[in-house]
Each structure stands twice: as structure tokens, then as C-alpha cells.
KEKE-3310 file (N, C-alpha, C; in steps of 0.2 Angstrom, whole numbers, plus 5000, padded with zeros to 4 digits):
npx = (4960:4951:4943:4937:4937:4938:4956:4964:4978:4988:5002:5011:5015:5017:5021:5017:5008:5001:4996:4987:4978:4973:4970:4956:4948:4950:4942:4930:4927:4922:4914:4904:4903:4896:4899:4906:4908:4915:4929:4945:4956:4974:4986:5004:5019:5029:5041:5046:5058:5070:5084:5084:5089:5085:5088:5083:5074:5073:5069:5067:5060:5046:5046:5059:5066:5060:5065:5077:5079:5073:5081:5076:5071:5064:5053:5046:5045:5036:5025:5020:5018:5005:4999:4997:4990:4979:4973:4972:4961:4951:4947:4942:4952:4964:4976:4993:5006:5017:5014:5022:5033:5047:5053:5059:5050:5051:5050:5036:5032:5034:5026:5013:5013:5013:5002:4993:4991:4983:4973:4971:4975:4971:4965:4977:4985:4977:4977:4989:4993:4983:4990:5004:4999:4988:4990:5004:5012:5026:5033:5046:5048:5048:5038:5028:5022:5018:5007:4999:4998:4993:4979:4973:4971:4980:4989:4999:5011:5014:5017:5029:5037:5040:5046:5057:5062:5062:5051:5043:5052:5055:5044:5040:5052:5052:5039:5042:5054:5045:5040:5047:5050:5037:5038:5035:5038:5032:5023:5005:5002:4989:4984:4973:4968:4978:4978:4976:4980:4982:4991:4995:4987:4971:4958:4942:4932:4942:4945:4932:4929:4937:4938:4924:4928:4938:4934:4921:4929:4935:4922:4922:4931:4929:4921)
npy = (5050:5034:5028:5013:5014:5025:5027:5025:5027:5022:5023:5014:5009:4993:4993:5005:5017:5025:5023:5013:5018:5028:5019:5015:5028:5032:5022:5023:5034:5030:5021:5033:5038:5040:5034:5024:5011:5013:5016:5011:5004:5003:4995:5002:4998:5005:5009:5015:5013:5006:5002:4994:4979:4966:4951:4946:4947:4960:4959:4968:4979:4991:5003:5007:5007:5017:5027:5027:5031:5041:5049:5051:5050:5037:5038:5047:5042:5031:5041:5045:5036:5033:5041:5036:5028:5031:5037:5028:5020:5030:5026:5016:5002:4993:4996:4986:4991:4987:4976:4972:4969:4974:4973:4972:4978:4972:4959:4955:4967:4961:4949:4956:4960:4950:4945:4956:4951:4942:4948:4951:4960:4973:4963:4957:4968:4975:4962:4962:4972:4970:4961:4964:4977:4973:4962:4957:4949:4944:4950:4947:4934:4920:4909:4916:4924:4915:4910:4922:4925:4913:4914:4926:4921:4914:4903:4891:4886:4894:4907:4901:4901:4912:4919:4912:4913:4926:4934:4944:4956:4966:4973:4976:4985:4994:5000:5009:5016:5023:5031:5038:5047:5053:5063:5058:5059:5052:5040:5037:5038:5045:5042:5050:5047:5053:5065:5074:5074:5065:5067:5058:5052:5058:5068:5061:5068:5074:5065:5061:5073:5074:5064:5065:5079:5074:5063:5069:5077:5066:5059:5067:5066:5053:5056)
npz = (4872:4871:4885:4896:4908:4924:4928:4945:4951:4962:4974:4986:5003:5009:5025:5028:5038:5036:5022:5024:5032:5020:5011:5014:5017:5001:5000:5007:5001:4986:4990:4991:4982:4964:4950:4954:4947:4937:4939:4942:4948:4954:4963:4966:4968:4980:4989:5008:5015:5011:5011:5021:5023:5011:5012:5025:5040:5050:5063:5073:5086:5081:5088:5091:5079:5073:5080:5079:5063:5062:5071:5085:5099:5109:5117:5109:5097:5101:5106:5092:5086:5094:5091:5076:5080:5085:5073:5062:5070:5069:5057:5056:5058:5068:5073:5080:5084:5094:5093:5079:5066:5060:5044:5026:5012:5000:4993:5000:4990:4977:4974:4979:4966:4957:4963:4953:4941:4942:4944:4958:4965:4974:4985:4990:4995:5006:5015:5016:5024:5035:5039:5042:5052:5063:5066:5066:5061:5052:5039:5032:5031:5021:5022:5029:5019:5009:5016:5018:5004:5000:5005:5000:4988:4978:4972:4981:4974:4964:4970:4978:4966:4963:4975:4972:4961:4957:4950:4946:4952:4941:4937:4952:4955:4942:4946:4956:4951:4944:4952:4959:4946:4943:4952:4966:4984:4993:5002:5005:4990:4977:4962:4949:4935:4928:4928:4939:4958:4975:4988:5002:5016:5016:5021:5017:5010:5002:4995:4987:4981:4973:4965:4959:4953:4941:4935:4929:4920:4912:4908:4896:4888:4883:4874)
capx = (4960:4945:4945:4930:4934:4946:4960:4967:4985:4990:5009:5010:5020:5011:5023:5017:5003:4995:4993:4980:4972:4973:4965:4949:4945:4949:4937:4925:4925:4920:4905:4898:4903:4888:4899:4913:4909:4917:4935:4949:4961:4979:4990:5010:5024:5035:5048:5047:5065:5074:5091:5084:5092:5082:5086:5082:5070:5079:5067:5067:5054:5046:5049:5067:5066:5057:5068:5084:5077:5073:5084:5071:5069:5062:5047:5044:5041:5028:5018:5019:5013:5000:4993:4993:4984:4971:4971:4969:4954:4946:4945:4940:4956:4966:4985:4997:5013:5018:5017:5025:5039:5050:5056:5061:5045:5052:5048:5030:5027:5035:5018:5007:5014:5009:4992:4989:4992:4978:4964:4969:4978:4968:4964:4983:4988:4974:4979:4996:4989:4981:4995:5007:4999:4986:4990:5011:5015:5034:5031:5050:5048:5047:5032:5022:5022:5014:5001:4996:4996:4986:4973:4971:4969:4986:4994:5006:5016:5014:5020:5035:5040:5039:5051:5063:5063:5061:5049:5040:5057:5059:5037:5041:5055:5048:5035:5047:5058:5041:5036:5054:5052:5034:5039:5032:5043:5031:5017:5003:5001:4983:4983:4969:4968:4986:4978:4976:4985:4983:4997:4993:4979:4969:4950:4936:4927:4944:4945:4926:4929:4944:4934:4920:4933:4942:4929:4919:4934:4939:4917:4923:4937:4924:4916)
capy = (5043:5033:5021:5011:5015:5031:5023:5025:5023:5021:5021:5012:5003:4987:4995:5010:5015:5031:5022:5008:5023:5032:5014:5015:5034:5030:5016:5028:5039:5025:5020:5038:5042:5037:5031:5018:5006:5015:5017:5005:5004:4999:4998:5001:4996:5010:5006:5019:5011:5002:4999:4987:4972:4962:4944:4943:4953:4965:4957:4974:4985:4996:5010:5007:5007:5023:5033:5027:5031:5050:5052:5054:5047:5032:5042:5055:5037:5030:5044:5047:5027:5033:5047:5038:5022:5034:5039:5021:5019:5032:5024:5010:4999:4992:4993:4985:4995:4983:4967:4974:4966:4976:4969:4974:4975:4972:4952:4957:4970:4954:4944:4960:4961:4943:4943:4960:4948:4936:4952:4951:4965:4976:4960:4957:4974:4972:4955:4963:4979:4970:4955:4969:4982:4971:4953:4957:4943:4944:4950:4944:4927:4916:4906:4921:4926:4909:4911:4927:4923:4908:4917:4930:4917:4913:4896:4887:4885:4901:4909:4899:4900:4918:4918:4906:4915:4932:4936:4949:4959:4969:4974:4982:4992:5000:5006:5014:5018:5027:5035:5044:5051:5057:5065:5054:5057:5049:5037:5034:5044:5044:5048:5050:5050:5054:5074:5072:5068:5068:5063:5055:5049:5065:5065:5056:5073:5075:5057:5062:5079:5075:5055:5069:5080:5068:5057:5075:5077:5059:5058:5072:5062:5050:5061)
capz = (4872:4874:4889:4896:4915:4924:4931:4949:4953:4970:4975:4992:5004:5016:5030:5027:5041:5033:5017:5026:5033:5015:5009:5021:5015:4996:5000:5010:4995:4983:4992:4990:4973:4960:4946:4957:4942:4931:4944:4940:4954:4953:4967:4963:4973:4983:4998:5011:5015:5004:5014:5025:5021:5009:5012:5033:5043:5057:5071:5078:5089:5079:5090:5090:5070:5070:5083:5075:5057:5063:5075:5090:5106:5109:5121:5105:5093:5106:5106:5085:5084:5098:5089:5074:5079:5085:5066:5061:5073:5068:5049:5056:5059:5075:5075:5088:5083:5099:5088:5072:5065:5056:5037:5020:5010:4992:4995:4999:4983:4971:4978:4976:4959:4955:4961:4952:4936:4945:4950:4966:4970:4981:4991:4994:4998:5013:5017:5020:5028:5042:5042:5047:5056:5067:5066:5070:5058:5048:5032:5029:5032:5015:5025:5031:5013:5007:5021:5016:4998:4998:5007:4993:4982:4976:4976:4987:4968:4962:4977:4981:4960:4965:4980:4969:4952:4956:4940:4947:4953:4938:4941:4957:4954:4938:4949:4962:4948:4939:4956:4959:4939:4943:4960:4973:4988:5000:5002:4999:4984:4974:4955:4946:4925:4927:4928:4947:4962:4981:4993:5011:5021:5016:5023:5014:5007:4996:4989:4984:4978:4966:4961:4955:4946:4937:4933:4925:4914:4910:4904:4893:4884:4881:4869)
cpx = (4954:4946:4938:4931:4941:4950:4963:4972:4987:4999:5009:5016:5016:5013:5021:5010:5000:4994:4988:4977:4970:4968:4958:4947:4946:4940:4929:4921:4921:4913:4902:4898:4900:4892:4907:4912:4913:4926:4937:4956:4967:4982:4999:5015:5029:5035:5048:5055:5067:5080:5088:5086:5087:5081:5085:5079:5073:5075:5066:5060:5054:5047:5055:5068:5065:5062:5075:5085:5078:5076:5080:5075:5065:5053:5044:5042:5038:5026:5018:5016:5004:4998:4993:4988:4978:4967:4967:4963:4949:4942:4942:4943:4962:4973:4988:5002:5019:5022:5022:5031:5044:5053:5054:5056:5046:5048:5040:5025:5028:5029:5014:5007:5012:5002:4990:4987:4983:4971:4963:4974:4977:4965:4970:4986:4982:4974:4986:4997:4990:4987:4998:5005:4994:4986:4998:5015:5021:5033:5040:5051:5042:5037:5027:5018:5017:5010:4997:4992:4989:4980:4970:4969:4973:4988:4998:5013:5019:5019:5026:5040:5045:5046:5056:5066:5065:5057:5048:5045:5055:5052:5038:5044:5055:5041:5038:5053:5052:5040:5041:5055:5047:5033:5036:5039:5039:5023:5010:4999:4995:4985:4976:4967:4974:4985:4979:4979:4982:4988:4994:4987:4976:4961:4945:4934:4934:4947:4939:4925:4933:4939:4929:4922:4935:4937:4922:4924:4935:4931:4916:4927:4934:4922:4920)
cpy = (5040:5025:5019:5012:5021:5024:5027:5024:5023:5017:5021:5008:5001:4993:5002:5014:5021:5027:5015:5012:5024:5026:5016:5021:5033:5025:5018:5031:5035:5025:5027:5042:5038:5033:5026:5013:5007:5016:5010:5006:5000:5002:4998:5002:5002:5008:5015:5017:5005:5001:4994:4983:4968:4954:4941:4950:4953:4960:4963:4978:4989:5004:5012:5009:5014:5028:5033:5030:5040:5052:5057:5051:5043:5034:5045:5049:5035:5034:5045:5042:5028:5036:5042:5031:5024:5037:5034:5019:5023:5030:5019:5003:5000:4990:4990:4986:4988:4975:4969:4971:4968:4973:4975:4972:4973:4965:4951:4961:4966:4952:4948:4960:4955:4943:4950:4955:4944:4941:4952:4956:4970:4971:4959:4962:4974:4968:4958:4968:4973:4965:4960:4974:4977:4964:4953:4952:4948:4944:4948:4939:4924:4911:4911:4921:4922:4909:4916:4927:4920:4912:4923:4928:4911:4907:4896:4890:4889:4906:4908:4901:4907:4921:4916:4909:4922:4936:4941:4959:4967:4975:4979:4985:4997:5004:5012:5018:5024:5035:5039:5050:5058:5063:5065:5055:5055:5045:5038:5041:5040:5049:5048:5053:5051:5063:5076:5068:5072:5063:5066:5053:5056:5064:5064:5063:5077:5071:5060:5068:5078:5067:5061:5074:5077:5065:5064:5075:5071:5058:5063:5069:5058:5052:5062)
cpz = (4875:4879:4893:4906:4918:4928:4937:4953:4961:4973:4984:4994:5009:5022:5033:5033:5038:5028:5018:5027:5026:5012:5008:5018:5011:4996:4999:5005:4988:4985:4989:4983:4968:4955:4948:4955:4939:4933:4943:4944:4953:4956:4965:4969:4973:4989:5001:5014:5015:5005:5019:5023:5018:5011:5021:5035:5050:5064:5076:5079:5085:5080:5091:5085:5071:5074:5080:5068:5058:5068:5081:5095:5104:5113:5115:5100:5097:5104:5098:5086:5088:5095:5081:5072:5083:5077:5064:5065:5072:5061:5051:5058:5065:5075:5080:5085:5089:5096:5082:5071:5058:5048:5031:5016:5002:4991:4995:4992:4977:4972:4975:4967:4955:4955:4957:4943:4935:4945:4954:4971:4973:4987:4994:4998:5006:5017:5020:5022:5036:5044:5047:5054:5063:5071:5068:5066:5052:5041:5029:5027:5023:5016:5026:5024:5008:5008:5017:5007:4996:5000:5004:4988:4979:4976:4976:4980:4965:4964:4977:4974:4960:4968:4978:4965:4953:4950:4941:4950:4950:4938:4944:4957:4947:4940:4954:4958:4945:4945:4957:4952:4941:4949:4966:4977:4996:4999:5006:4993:4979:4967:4950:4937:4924:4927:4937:4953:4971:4986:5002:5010:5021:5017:5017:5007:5001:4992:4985:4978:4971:4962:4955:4948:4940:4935:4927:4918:4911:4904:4896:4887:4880:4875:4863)
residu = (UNK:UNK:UNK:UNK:UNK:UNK:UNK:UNK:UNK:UNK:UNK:UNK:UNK:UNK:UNK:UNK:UNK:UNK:UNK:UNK:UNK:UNK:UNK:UNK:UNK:UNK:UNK:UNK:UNK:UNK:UNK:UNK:UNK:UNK:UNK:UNK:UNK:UNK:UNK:UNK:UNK:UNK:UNK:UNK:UNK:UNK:UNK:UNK:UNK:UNK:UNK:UNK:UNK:UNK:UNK:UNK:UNK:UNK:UNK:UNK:UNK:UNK:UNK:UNK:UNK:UNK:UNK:UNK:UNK:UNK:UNK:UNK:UNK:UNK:UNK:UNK:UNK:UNK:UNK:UNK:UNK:UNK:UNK:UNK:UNK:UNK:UNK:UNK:UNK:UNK:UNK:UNK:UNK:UNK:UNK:UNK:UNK:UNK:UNK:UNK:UNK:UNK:UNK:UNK:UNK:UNK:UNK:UNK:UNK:UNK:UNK:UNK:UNK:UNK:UNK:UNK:UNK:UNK:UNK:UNK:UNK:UNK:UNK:UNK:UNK:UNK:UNK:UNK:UNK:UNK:UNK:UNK:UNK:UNK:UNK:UNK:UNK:UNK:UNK:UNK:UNK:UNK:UNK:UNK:UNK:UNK:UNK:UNK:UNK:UNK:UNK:UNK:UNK:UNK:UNK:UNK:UNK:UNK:UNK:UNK:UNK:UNK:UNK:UNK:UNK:UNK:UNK:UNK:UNK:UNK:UNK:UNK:UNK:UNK:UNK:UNK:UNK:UNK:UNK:UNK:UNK:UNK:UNK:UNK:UNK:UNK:UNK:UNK:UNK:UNK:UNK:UNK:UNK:UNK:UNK:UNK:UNK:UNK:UNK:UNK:UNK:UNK:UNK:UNK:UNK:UNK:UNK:UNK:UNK:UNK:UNK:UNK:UNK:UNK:UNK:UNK:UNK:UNK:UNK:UNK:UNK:UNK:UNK)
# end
């Protein structure tokens, strides 16, 4: 099939902290591959957990969340957040696990899903990257949501129609419904031409390697 650019699917959740990192190296990888004109990026909504309660955000420590979730210790979640906001440092990015406020991201991927309509959905998913992880703001809250929105582009109207209607509902769980078929069980998962996949925050020189790959074969198709 002949297509004018390869296509990059990327199954994520905002909450998610390796898939900020996984971003940043994706990114990384971009800059140093020759033909990151021709790369067509489309990020797809998955919930790494999908019981929290939708319609109100817990208000809960996220080292509480995390120790209850896996049945740790509360000492044994600190130090995983510590190891892996020394990861997100090393990408370039400054979490405060400290500030984070736990919520149910479905309400957030509706949004992503709107501005991807707009062409703004790699600036959303960053926008609600850094809300969560460095800025501590409530991605539950109807208001935060607007905030973050506008400042990607979006409007107040849009936004709120959004929150009211639910358009975009049906959007986000056909990508969570898509990533369970193609057996995503964890984010962030990288697909590439749909022959290629890498799952996690996996270092720069195998975003590169595989963009090369893929992009080898995909210029084959071409033809």
C-alpha cells in the first residue's frame, strides 16, 4: 500500500511515567534519523488503571496508590518513584511524585482525542505529561482539563462540549479496546508500519535502530 509518510502509533497513558520518558528518547531518536519528515506520529489512549473511579479524583498520595496497587510497602514505593525520577532526569525531565495527584485518566484521553482531530495531539499529551508529573496539577478536575486544553490550542467551548457530550468516549476506548486485541499489556508501547514494535521507555539507539528498519521497508512499499 502506498502511503506518503510511515506511521507511528504510540499506546500511552498521561499517568503513565515511563511513557514521558519513552516520549523524550522517541523524540531523541527523531532528531538523529535523516528522514523524521517522512514519520507520522499518532498517540492512542490506554489506561494503566481503569477502576479508579471516573467521575472524582481519589486526592490520594501517589505512594500510597502505588503501594496499595502492588501490594508493597510504602518505603519499597518511595524508592521505585526515586529510581525512577532519576530515569526522567536523565531524559531531561523533573518529576515531583510528591506533588502528583492521583485521577482516573479516561477524562484526560477524551481531550487528547479531540485535539488529535485539531493536530494537536503530541502537544497535548506533553501538556499533560508535564501537568501531571512536574506541575502536580489534578488531571481529574473539569477546570484543570480546560486549563491545560486552552494552552494546546483548544477552546474554552470545545473543551467544555467535550466534558458535557462525551463525543470523544467511544475514540478512546476503541484504542484501549484495539491495544488489548493487539496484545499491548503495558505502556508505552511503540508500533511502527504496524511490522514493528517496541514496548517501554527503551534507550534512544533502539528508537533509531528500529525508525531505520521500518522506514527501510516502509521505502520498499513505495515502489
Amino acid at each position: 500500500m502506498n502511503s506518503q509518510k510511515l506511521k507511528v502509533e504510540i499506546w500511552s497513558d498521561i499517568m503513565c511515567p515511563f511513557c514521558y520518558i519513552g516520549k523524550r528518547h522517541y523524540e531523541a531518536a527523531l532528531e538523529q534519523f535523516t528522514h523524521a519528515n517522512k514519520i507520522e506520529t499518532e498517540w492512542k489512549s490506554y489506561q494503566l488503571d481503569p477502576d479508579i473511579p471516573r467521575e472524582f479524583s481519589q486526592q490520594t498520595n501517589v505512594y500510597d496508590y502505588l503501594a496499595k496497587r502492588k501490594g508493597i510497602s510504602r518505603q519499597q514505593s518511595e524508592d521505585m518513584h526515586k529510581n525512577v525520577t532519576q530515569m526522567a532526569k536523565d531524559a531531561g525531565l523533573d518529576y515531583h511524585f510528591d506533588k502528583a495527584i492521583v485521577a482516573n485518566s479516561f477524562r484526560a484521553h477524551r481531550i487528547i482525542q479531540l485535539a488529535k482531530t485539531k493536530g494537536l495531539g503530541d502537544k497535548m499529551e506533553e501538556l499533560f505529561f508535564r501537568s501531571y508529573f512536574t506541575e502536580g496539577k489534578d488531571l481529574g478536575s473539569d477546570e484543570t482539563l480546560v486549563e491545560i486544553g486552552k494552552a494546546a490550542g483548544l477552546s474554552e467551548t470545545e473543551i467544555r462540549n467535550e466534558l458535557e457530550n462525551n463525543n470523544f468516549s467511544e475514540a478512546a476506548d476503541a484504542d484501549i479496546e484495539e491495544a488489548y486485541k493487539i496484545g499491548v499489556r503495558g505502556v508505552p508501547f511503540f508500533v511502527f508500519n504496524r511490522k514493528y514494535a517496541i514496548s517501554g521507555a527503551q534507550p534512544v539507539e533502539v528508537f533509531v535502530d528500529t525508525l531505520e528498519k521500518a522506514y527501510e521497508e516502509w521505502l520498499k512499499d513505495q515502489n
